[in-house]
KOLFI-815435 format. One line per field, with one value per atom (N, C-alpha, C): residue in one letter; chain; atom name; x, y, z. Coordinates in steps of 0.02 Angstrom, whole numbers, plus 50000, padded with zeros to 5 digits. Example, Ala and Ser with C-alpha at 12.3 -4.5 7.8 and 13.67 -1.06 7.14 Angstrom:
2
r c(A|A|A|S|S|S)
c c(A|A|A|A|A|A)
a c(N|CA|C|N|CA|C)
X c(50660|50615|50660|50642|50684|50645)
Y c(49716|49775|49835|49888|49947|50002)
Z c(50390|50390|50390|50354|50357|50394)
% end
This chain:
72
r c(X|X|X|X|X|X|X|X|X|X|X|X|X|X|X|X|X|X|X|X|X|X|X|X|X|X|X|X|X|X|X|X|X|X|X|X|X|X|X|X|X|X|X|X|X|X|X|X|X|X|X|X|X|X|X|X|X|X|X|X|X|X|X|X|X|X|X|X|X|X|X|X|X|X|X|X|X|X|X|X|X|X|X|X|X|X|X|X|X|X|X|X|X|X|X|X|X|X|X|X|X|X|X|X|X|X|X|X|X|X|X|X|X|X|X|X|X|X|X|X|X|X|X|X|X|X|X|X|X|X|X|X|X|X|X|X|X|X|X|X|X|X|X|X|X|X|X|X|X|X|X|X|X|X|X|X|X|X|X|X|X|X|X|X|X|X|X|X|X|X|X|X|X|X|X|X|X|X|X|X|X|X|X|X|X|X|X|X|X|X|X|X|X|X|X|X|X|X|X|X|X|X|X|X|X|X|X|X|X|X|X|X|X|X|X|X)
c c(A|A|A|A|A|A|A|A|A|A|A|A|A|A|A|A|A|A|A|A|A|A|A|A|A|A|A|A|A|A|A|A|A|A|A|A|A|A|A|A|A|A|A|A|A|A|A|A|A|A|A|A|A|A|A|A|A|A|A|A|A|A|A|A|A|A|A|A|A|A|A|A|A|A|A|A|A|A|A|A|A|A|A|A|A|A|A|A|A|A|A|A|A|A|A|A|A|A|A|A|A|A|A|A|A|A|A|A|A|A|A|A|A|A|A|A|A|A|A|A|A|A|A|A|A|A|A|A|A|A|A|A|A|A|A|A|A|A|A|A|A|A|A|A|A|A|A|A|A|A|A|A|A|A|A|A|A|A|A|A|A|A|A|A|A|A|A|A|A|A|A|A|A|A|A|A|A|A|A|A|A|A|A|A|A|A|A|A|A|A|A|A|A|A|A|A|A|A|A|A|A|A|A|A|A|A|A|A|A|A|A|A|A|A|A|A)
a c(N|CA|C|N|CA|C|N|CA|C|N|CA|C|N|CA|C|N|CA|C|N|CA|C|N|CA|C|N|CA|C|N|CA|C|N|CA|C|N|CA|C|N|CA|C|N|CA|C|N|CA|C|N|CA|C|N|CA|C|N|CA|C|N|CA|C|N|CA|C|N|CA|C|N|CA|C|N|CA|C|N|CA|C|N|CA|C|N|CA|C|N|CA|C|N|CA|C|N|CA|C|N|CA|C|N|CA|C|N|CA|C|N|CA|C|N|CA|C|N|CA|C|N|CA|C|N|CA|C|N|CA|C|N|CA|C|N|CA|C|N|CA|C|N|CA|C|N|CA|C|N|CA|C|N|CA|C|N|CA|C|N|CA|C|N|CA|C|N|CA|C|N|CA|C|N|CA|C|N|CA|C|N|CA|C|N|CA|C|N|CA|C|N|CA|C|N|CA|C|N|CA|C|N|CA|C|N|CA|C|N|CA|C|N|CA|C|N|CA|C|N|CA|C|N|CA|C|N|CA|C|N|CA|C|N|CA|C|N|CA|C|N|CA|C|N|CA|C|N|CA|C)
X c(49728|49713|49726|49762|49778|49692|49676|49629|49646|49713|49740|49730|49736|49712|49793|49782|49850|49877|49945|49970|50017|49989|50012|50050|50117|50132|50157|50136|50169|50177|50221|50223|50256|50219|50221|50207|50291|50273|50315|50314|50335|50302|50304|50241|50295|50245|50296|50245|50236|50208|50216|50206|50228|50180|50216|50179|50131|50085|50044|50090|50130|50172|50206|50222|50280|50258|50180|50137|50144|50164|50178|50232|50283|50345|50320|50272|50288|50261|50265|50243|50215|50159|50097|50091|50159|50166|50202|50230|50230|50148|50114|50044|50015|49994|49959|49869|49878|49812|49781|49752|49754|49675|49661|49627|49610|49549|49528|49486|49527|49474|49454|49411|49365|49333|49324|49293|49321|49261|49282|49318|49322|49380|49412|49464|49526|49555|49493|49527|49544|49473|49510|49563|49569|49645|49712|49712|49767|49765|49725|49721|49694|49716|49689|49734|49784|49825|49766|49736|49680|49628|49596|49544|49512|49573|49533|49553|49549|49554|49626|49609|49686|49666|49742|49769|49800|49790|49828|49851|49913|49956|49991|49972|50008|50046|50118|50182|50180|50208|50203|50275|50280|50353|50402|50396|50459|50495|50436|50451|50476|50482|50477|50543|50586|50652|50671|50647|50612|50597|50560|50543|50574|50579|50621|50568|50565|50516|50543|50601|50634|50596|50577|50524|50473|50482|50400|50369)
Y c(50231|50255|50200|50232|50172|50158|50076|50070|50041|50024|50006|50039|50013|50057|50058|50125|50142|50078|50073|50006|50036|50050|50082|50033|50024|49983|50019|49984|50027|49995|50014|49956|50045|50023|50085|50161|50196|50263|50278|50223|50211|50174|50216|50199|50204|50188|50218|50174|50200|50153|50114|50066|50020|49990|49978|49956|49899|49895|49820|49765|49762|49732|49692|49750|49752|49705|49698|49669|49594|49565|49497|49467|49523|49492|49507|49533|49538|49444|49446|49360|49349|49336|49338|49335|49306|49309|49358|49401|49476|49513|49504|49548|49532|49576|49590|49614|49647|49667|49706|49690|49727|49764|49830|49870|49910|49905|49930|50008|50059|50112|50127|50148|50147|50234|50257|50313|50364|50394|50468|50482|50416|50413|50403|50362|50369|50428|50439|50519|50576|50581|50616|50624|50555|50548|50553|50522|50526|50543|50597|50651|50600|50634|50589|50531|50537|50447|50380|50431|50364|50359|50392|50378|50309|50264|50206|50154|50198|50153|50149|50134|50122|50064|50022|49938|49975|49959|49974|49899|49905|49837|49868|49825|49833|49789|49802|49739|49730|49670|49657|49682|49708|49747|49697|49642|49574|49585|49603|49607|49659|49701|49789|49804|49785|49795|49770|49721|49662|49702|49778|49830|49895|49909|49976|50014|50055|50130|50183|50178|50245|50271|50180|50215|50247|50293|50334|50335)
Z c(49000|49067|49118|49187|49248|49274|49278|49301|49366|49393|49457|49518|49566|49631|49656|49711|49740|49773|49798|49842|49888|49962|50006|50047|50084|50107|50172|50239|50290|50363|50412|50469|50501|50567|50614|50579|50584|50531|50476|50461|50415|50327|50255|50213|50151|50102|50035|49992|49938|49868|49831|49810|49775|49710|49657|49588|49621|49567|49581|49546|49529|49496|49541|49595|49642|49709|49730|49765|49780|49743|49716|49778|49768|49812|49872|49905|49976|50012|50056|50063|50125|50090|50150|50220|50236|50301|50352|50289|50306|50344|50310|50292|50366|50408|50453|50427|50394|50391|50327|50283|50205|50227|50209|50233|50143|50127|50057|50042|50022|50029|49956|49934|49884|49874|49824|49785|49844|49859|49880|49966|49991|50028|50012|49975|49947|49916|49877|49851|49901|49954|49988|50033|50063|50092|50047|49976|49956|49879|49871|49795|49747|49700|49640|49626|49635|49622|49643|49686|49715|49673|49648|49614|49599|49578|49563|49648|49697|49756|49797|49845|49892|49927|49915|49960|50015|50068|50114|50145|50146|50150|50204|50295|50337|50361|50374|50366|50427|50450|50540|50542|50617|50631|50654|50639|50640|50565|50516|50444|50386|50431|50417|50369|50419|50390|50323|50314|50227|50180|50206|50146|50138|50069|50057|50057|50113|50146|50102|50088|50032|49986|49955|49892|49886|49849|49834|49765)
% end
């Protein structure tokens, strides 16, 4: 069973998911602001993928372009 929490990554309107794996490469000086939602808010914003929690990783918009938004 995944005991990982979701990894939301997003700058303006722009979002997409990313492994915890995948977390590693972004570089901190990307990161504006990491925002943590937990149990039955996460689920209800973003179904059950959340269950065990949502990272919300917001990129500064100097840095944006640095990430592939494609992915889901």
């Amino acid at each position: 069973m995944n005991k990982k929490p979701l990894y939301l990554v997003y700058s303006d309107k722009k979002s997409c998911t990313i492994d915890a794996s995948r977390f590693m490469e972004i570089s901190p000086d990307w990161i504006e602001k990491i925002e943590v939602l937990k149990e039955a808010k996460a689920t209800a914003l973003y179904g059950s993928k959340a269950a065990n929690g949502v990272l919300l990783i917001e990129i500064k918009k100097a840095y944006a372009s640095k990430i592939d938004f494609s992915q889901k």
